[in-house]
N, C-alpha and C positions, 0 to 999 in steps of 0.2 A: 621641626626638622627641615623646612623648608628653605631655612637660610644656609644650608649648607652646601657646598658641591659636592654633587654626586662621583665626582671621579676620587674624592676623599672618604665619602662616606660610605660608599659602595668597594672603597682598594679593597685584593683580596690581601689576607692576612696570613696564608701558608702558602708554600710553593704550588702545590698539586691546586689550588684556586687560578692558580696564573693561566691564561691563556696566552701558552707560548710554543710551539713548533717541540717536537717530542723530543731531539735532541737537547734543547735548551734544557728542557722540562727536567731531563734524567742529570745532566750537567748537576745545575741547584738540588737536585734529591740526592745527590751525593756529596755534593759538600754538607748537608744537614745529616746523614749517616756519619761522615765522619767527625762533626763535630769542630768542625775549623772551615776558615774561608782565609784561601788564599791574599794577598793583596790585587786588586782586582781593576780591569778597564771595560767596561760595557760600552759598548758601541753601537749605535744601532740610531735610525730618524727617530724622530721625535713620537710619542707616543704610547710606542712599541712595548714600555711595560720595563725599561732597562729599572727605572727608581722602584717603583713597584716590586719588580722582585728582591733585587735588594732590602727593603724592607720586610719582605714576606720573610727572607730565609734568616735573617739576625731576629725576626720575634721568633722564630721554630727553635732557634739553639737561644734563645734568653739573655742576646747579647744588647750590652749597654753601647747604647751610636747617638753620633750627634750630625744632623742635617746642613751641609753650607751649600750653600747658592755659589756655581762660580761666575754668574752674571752677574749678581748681584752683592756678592761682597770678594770683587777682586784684587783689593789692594795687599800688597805685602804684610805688613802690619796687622791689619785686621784679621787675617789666613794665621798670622804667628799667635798672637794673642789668643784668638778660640783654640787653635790647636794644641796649644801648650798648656793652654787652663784645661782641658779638656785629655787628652793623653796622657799630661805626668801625675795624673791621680788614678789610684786605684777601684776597678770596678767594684760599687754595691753587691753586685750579684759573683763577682769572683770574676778568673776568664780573661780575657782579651774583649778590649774595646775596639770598637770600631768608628770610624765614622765615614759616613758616604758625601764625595762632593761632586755635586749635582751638577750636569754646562760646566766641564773641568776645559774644554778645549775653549773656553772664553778666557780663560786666563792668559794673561802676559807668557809669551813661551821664550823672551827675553829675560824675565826680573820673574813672573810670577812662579811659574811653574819650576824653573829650576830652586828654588825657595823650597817648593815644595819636593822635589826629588830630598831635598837635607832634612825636613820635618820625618818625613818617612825613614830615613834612616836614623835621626836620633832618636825615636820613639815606637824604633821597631817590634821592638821585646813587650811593650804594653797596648800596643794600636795598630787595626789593621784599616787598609783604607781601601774605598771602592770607589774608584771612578768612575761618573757616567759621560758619556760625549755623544755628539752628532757624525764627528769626524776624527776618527781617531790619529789623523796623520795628522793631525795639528797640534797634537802632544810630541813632546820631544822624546829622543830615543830613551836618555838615561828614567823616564816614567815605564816606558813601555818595560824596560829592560828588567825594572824593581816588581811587574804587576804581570799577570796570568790575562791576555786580552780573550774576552766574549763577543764574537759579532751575533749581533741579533738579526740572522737572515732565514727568511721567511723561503722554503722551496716553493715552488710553485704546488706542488703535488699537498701539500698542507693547508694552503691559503683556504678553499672551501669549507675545511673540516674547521679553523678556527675563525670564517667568518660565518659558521652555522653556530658554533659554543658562542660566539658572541652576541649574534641576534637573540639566543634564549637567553640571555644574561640582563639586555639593553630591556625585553621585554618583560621578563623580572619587576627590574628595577621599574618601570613605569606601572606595573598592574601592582606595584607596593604603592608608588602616589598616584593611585587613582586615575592615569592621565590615560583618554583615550587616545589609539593610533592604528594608521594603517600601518599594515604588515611590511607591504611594498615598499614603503617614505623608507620605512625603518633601514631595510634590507639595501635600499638605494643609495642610503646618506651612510650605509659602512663600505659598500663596495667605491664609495666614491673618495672616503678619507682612509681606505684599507692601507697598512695595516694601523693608524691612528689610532689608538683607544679611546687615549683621551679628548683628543679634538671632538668624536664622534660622541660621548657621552656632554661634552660642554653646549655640542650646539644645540643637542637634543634637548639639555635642561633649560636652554636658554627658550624655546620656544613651546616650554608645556607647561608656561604660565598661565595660558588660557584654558587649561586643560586636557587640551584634545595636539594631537600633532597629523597633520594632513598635509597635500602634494604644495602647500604654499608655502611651508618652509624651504622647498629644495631652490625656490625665486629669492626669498629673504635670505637665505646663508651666503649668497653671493654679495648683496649687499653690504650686509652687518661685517663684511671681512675688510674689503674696500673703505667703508667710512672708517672704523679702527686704523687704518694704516693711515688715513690722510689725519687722524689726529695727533697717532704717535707723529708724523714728520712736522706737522704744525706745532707740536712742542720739543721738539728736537730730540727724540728719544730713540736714541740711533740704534738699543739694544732691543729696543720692541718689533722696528721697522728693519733688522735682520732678523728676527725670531718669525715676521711675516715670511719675510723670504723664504727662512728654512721651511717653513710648515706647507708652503705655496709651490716647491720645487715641483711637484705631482704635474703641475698646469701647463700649458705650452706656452716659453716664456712671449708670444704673440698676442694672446688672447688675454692675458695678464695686461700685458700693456694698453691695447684697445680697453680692459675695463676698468685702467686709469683714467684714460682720454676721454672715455664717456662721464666720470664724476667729475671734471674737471669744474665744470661750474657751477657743482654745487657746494665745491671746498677752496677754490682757488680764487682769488681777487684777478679779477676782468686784467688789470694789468700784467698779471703774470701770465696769462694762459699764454700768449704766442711764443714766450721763450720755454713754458715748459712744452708747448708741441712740440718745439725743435730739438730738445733735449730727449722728448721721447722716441722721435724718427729717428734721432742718431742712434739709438740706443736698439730698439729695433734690428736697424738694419747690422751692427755690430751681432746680434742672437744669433743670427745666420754662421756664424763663424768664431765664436771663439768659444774656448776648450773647457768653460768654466760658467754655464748658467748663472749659478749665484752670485759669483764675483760683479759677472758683469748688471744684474739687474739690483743688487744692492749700489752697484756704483752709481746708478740711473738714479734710483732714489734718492742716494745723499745727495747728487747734485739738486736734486727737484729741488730736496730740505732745503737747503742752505741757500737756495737763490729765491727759491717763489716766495711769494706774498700769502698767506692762506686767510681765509674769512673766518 
């Protein structure tokens, strides 16, 4: 069982498993009493459980769904081809099909997504669809307008109560594989990825190969995040090296950048370091003032990508 990830093997599989804010919670236990799910936009960072529930509440009503990535399979064609092999047949089990697409706000909101406003309406009567996003203004109107949007926001007055069902969940799961831990690691690495699920359950398996998890992974998860990013831009993988970004928006985009500048030579060729210094000062100094973190610290990296040398 060991080869599996725990954020798969451990999903919950009914609503009432989900650890979600109790408005979310009642939301999905009512679309499973009535026995239909509207067409749907989940919105909410990364983590938070937007696919997870989706899954939970089409296994509670026994509905047939099919999984797409929209990072990873966003071309037109491929979008029409599953969809239409997959919608103009009728359910095994009876019912309304569904299917959930996952990073829908990666999609083309020129070609792609208005493509998919048209799938949705010609295969409305046999398929329902559920969008999840990071940002949901990055969907166009005519999606929003076809779908019932869900923001996955966390009140502050909740946040303790589901990062205590969490901690009893994480520690669960580890006194099932035998891995010993301190309490505090534990409780430090959710307050620190809160409200992250998944991130929090990936680092933890990443580091209880040795068995035991203690205060030296909270040194090493800073690391292991840093080398990751200098791999994905050393292989030009521009959808990894925003997936950093988004997961990283938590951090002060300063101290992010100082712990690029300090890996610099252990990933970058001697020749590039002084143009990406200056890339990174500019960059830097531009955080001070513009309206849009990500924009701007994703813009920092493509350039790093595309000009540095890496080793």
């Amino acid at each position: 069982m060991e080869n599996f990830l725990w954020v798969e093997e451990y999903r919950p599989t009914d609503v009432k498993s989900c650890i979600l804010p109790q408005e979310l919670q009642d939301t999905f236990c009512e679309f499973v009493e009535q026995g239909y799910i509207p067409n749907l936009i989940l919105s909410g960072g990364p983590g938070v459980g937007k696919t997870t529930i989706a899954k939970a509440v089409l296994n509670q009503l026994g509905s047939t769904y099919m999984m797409i990535n929209g990072s990873e399979e966003s071309g037109i064609d491929v979008l029409r081809t599953k969809i239409k092999n997959f919608a103009s047949t009728v359910s095994l089990h009876g019912g309304r099909k569904y299917i959930i697409l996952d990073e829908a706000d990666y999609l083309n909101p020129q070609s792609t997504q208005p493509a998919l406003r048209g799938f949705m309406e010609e295969f409305h009567k046999n398929c329902g669809f559920i969008l999840t996003c990071n940002y949901k203004n990055r969907l166009i109107e005519p999606l929003h307008s076809r779908c019932s949007v869900v923001d996955f926001v966390i009140p502050k007055s909740e946040k303790p109560k589901l990062a205590t069902n969490f901690l009893k969940r994480v520690e669960s799961i580890l006194e099932q594989n035998a891995i010993k831990y301190d309490e505090r690691v534990i409780a430090e690495v959710i307050n620190k990825h809160f409200p992250d699920w998944r991130r929090v359950l990936n680092e933890l398996q990443r580091y209880s190969s040795s068995g035991s998890i203690d205060a030296g992974i909270l040194v090493n998860i800073s690391e292991v995040n840093i080398r990751e990013l200098m791999h994905s831009m050393k292989n030009k993988e521009f959808t990894n090296v925003r997936k950093w970004v988004v997961e990283n928006l938590d951090n002060d985009p300063s101290r992010l950048l100082r712990r690029i500048y300090s890996s610099l030579y252990d990933h970058v060729d001697n020749s590039s370091i002084p143009h990406v210094v200056i890339i990174l000062g500019e960059y830097q100094y531009k955080s001070a003032f513009v309206a849009d973190q990500e924009i701007n610290m994703l813009a920092c990296l493509t350039e790093i990508m595309a000009r540095a040398k890496f080793k």
